[in-house]
C-alpha positions as YAML, in Angstrom:
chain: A
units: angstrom
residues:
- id: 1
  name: UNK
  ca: [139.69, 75.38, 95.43]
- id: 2
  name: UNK
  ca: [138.54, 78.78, 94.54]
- id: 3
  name: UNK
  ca: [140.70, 81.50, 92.71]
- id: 4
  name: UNK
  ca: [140.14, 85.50, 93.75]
- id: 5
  name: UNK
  ca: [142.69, 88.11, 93.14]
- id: 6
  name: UNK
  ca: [143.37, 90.39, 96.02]
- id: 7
  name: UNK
  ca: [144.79, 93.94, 96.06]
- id: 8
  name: UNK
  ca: [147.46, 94.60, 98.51]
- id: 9
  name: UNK
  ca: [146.65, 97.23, 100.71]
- id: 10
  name: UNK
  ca: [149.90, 97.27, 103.06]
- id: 11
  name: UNK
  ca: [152.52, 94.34, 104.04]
- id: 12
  name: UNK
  ca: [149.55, 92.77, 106.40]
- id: 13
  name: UNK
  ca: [146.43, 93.27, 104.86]
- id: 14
  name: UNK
  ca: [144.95, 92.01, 101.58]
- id: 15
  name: UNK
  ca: [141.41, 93.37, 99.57]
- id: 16
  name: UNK
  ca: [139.75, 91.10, 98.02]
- id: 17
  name: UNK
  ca: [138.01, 91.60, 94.68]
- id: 18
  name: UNK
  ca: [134.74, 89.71, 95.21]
- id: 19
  name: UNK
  ca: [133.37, 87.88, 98.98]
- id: 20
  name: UNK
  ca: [134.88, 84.35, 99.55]
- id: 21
  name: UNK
  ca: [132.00, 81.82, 101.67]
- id: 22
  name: UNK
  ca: [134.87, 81.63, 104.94]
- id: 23
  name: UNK
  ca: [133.62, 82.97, 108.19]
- id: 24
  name: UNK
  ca: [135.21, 85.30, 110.61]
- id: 25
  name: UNK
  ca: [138.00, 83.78, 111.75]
- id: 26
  name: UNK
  ca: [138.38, 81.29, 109.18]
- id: 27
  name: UNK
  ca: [141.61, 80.34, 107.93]
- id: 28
  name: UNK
  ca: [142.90, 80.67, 103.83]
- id: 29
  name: UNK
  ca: [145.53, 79.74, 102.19]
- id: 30
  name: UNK
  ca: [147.44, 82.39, 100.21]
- id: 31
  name: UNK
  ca: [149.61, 81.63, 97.51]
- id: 32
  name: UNK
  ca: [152.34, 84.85, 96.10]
- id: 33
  name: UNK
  ca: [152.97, 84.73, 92.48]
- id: 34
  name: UNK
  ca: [155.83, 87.07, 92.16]
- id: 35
  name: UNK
  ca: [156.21, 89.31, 89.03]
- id: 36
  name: UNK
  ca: [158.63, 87.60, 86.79]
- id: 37
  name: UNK
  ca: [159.67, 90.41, 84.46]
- id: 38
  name: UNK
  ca: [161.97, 92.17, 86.58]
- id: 39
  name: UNK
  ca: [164.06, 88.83, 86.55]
- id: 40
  name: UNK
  ca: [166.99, 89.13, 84.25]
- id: 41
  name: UNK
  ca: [168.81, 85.72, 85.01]
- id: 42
  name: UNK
  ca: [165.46, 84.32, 84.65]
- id: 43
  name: UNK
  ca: [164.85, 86.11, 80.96]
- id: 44
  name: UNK
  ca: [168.50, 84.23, 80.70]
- id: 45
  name: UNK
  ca: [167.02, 80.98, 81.59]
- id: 46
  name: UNK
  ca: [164.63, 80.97, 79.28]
- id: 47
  name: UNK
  ca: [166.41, 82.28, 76.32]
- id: 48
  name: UNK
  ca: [169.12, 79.57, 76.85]
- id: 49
  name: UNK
  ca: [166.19, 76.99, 77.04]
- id: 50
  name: UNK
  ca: [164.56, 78.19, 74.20]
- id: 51
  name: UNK
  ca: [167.71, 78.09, 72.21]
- id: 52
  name: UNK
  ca: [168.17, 74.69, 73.10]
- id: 53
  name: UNK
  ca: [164.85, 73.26, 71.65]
- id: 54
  name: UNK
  ca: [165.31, 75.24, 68.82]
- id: 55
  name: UNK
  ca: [168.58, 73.29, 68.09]
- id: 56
  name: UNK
  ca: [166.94, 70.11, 69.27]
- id: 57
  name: UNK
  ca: [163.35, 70.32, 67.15]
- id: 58
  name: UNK
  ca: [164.45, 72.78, 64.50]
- id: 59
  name: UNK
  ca: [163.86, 72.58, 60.47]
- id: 60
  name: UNK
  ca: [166.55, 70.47, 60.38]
- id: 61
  name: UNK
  ca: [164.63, 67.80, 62.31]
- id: 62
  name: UNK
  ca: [163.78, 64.74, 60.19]
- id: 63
  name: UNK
  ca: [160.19, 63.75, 59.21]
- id: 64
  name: UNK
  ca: [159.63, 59.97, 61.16]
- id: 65
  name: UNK
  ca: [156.74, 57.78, 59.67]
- id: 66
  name: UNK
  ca: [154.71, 55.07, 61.76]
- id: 67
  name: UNK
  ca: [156.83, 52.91, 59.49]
- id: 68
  name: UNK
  ca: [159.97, 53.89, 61.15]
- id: 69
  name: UNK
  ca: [158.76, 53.02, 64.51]
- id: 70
  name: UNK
  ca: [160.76, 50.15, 66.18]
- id: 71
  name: UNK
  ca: [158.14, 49.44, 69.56]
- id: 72
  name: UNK
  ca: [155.00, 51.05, 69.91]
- id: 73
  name: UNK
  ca: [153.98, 53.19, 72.91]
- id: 74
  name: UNK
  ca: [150.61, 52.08, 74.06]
- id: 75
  name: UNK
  ca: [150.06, 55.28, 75.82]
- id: 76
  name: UNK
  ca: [150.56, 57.64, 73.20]
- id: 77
  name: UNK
  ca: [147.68, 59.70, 72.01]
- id: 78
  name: UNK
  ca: [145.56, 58.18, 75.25]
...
């Protein structure tokens, strides 16, 4: 898979900002990653989120030794 930005030059027709190796004719797939900062309920979304794991992992979190631990997980760390 190769990654190139493109520049939008109208609704049907893309620039591209360096050559790609796919002949006349040859098909691309194009994948639209929308701006995301004009999304208020999305800003909501994550501020509620982040508030969440703040509550979850704050300061207030205990410190766990490997003493502590009932069962190992074998595919920790791995």
């Amino acid at each position: 898979m190769v990654l190139v930005q493109a520049r939008v030059l109208d609704s049907t027709h893309l620039e591209l900002a360096r050559p790609i190796a796919t002949g006349c004719g040859g098909n691309v797939f194009v994948v639209v990653t929308e701006s995301t900062n004009a999304d208020p309920e999305r800003h909501q979304w994550l501020d509620g989120s982040s508030e969440s794991l703040r509550s979850a992992y704050g300061d207030s979190e205990p410190e766990y030794t490997a003493s502590m631990v009932r069962e190992t997980n074998p595919g920790y760390g791995a």
